[in-house]
mmCIF file of the C-alpha atoms, coordinates in Angstrom:
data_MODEL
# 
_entry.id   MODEL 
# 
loop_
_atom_site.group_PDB 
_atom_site.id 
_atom_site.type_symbol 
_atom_site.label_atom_id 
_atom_site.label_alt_id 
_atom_site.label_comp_id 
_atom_site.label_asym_id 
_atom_site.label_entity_id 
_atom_site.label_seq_id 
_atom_site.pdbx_PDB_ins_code 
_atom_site.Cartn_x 
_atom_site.Cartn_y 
_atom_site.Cartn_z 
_atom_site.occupancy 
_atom_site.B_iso_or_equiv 
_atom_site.pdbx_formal_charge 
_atom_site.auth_seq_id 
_atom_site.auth_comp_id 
_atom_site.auth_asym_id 
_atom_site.auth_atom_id 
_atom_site.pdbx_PDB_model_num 
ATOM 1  C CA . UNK A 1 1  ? 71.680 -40.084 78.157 1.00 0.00 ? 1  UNK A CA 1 
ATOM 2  C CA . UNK A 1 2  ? 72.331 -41.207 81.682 1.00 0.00 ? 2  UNK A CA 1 
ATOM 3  C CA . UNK A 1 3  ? 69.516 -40.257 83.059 1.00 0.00 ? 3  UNK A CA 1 
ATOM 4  C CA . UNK A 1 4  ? 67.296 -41.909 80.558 1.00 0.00 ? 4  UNK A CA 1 
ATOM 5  C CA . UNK A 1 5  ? 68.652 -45.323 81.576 1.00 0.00 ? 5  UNK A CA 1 
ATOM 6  C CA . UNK A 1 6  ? 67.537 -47.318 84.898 1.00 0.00 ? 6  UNK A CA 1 
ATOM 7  C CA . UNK A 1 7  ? 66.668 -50.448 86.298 1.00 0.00 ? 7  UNK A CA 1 
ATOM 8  C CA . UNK A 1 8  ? 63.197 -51.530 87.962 1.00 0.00 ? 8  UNK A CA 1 
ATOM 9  C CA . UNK A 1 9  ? 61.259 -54.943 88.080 1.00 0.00 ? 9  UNK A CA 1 
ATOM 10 C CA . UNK A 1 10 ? 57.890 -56.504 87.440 1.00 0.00 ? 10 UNK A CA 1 
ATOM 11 C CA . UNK A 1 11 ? 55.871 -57.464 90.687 1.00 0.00 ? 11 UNK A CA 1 
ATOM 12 C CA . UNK A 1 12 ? 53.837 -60.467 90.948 1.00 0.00 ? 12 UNK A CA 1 
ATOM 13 C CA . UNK A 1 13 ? 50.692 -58.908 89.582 1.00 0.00 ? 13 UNK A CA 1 
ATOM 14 C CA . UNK A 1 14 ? 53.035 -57.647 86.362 1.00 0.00 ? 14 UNK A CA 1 
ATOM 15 C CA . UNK A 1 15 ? 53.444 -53.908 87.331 1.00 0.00 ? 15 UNK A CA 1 
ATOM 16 C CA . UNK A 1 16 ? 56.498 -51.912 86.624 1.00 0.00 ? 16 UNK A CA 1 
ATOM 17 C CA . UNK A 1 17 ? 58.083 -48.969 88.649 1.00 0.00 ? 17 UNK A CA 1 
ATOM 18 C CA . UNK A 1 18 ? 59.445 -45.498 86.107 1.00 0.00 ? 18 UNK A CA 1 
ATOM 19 C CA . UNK A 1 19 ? 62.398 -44.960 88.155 1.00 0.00 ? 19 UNK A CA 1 
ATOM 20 C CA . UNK A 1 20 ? 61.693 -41.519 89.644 1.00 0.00 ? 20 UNK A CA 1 
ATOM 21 C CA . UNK A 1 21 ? 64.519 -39.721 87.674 1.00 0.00 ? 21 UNK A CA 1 
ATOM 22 C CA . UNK A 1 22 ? 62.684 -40.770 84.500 1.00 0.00 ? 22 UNK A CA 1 
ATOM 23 C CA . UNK A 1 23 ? 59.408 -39.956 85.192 1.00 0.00 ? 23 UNK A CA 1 
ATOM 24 C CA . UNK A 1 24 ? 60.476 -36.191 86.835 1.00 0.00 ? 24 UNK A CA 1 
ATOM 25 C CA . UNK A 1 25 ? 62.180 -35.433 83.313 1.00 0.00 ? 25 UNK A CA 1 
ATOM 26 C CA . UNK A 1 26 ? 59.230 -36.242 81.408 1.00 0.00 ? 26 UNK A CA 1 
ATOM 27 C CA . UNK A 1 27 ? 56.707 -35.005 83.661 1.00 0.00 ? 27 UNK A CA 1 
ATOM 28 C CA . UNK A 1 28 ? 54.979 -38.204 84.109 1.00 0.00 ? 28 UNK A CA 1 
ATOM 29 C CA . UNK A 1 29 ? 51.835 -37.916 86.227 1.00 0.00 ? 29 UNK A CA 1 
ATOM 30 C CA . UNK A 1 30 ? 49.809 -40.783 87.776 1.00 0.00 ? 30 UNK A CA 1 
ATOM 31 C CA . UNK A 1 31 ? 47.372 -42.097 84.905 1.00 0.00 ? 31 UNK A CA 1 
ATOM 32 C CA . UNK A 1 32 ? 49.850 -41.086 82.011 1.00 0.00 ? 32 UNK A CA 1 
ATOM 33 C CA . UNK A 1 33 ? 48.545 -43.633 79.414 1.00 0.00 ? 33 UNK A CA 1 
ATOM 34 C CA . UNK A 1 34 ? 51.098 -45.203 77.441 1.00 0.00 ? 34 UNK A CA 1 
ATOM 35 C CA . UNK A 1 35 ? 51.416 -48.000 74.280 1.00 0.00 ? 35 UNK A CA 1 
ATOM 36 C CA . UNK A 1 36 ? 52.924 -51.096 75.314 1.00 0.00 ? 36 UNK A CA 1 
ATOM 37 C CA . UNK A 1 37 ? 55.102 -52.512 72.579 1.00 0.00 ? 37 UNK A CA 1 
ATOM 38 C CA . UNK A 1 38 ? 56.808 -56.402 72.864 1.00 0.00 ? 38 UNK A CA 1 
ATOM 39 C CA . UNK A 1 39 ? 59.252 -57.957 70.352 1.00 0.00 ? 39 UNK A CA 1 
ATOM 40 C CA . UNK A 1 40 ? 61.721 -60.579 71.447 1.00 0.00 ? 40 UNK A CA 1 
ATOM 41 C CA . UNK A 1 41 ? 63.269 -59.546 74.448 1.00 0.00 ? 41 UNK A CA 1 
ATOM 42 C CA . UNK A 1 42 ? 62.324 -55.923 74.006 1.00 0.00 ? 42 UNK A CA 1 
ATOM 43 C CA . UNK A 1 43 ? 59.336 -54.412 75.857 1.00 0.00 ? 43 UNK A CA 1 
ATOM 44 C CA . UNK A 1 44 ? 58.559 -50.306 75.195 1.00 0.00 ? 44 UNK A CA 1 
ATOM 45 C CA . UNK A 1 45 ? 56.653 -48.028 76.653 1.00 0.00 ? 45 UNK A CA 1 
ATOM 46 C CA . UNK A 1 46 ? 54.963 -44.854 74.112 1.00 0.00 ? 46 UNK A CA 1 
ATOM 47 C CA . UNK A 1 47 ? 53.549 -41.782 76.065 1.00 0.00 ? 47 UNK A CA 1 
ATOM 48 C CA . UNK A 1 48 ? 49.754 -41.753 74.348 1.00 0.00 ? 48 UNK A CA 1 
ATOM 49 C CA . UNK A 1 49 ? 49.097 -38.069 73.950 1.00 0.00 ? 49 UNK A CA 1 
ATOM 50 C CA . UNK A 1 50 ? 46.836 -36.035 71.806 1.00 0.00 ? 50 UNK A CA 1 
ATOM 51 C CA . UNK A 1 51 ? 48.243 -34.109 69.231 1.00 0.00 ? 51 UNK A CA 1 
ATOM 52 C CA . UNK A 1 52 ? 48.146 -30.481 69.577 1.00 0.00 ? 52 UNK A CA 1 
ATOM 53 C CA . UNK A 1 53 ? 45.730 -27.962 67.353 1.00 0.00 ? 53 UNK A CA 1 
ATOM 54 C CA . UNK A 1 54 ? 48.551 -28.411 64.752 1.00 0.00 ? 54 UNK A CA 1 
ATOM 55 C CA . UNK A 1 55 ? 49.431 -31.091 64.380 1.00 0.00 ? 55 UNK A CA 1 
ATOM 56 C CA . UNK A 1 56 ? 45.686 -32.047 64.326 1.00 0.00 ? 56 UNK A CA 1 
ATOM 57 C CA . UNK A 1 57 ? 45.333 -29.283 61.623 1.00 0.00 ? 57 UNK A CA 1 
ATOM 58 C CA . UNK A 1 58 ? 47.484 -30.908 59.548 1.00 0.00 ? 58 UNK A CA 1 
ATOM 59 C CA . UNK A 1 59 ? 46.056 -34.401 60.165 1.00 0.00 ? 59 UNK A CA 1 
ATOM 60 C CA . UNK A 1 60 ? 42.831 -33.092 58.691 1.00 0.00 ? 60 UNK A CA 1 
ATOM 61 C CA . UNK A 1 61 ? 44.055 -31.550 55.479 1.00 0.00 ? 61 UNK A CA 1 
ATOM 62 C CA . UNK A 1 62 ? 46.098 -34.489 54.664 1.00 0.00 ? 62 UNK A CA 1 
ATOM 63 C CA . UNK A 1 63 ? 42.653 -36.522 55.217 1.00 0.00 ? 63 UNK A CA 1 
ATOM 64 C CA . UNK A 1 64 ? 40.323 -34.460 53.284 1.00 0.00 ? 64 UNK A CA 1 
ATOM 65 C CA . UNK A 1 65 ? 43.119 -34.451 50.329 1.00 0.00 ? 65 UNK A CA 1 
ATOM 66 C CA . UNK A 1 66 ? 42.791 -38.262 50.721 1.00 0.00 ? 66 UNK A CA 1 
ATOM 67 C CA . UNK A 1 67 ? 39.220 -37.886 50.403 1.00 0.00 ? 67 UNK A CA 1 
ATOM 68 C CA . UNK A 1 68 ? 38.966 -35.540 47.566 1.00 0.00 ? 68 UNK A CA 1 
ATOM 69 C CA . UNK A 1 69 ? 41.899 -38.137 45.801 1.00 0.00 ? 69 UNK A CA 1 
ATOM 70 C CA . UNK A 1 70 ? 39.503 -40.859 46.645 1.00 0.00 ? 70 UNK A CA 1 
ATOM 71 C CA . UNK A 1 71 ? 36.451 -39.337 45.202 1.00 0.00 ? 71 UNK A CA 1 
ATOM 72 C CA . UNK A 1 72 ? 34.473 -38.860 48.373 1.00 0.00 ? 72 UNK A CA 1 
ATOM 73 C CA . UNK A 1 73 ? 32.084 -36.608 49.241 1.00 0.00 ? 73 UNK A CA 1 
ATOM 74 C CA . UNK A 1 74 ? 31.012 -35.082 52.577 1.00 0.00 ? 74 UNK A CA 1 
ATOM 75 C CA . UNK A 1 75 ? 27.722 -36.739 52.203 1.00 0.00 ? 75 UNK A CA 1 
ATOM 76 C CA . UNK A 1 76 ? 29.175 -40.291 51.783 1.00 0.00 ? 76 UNK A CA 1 
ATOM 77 C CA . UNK A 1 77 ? 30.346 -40.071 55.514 1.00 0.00 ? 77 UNK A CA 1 
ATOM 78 C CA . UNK A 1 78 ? 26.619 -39.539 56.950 1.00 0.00 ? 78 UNK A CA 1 
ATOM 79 C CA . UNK A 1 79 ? 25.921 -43.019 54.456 1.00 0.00 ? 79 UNK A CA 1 
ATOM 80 C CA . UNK A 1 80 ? 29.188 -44.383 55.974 1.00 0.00 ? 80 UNK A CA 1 
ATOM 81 C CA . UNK A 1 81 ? 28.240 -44.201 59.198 1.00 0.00 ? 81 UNK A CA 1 
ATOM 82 C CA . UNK A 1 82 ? 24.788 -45.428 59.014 1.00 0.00 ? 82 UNK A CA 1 
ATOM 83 C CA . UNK A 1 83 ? 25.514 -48.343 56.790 1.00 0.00 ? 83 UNK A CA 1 
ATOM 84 C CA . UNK A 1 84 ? 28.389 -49.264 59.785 1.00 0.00 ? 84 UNK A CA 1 
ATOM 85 C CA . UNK A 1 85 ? 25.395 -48.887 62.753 1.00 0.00 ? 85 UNK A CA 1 
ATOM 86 C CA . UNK A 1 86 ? 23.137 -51.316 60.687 1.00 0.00 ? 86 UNK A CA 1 
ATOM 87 C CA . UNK A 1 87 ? 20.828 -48.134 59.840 1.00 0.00 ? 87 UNK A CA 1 
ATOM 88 C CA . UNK A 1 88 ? 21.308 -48.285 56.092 1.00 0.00 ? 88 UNK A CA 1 
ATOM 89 C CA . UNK A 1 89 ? 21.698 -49.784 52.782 1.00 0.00 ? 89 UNK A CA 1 
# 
């Protein structure tokens, strides 16, 4: 747990230095996107990453069970989508 614990400040123009013992044990990499999160005096940083084949796997059969639950069809996305763009009724 020591290691996952340092101190850094915000410049001027509101950037913030990863210590370099946190970034090298979690292979951060210049352009690593993250989520910013603020609540009271808390401020987070959450890696963005994609999820991997499956984890998106599951994703998708918990959203077409949704779907089937929900009484959709795979037609209704096409009407969805065009409806959304303007394209349709």
């Amino acid at each position: 747990m020591a290691d996952s614990i340092a101190t850094t400040k915000m410049s001027s123009r509101g950037q913030v230095v990863i210590p370099e013992a946190i970034r090298k044990r979690l292979s951060l990499e210049a352009g690593t996107k993250f989520v910013v999160i603020g609540q009271d005096d808390v401020v987070m940083l959450k890696l963005i990453s994609s999820p991997s084949i499956r984890e998106y796997d599951e994703l998708k059969r918990r959203l077409r069970k949704q779907a089937g639950l929900a009484g959709l069809k795979r037609t209704d996305i096409g009407k969805a989508i065009k409806k959304v763009r303007g394209k349709g009724n």
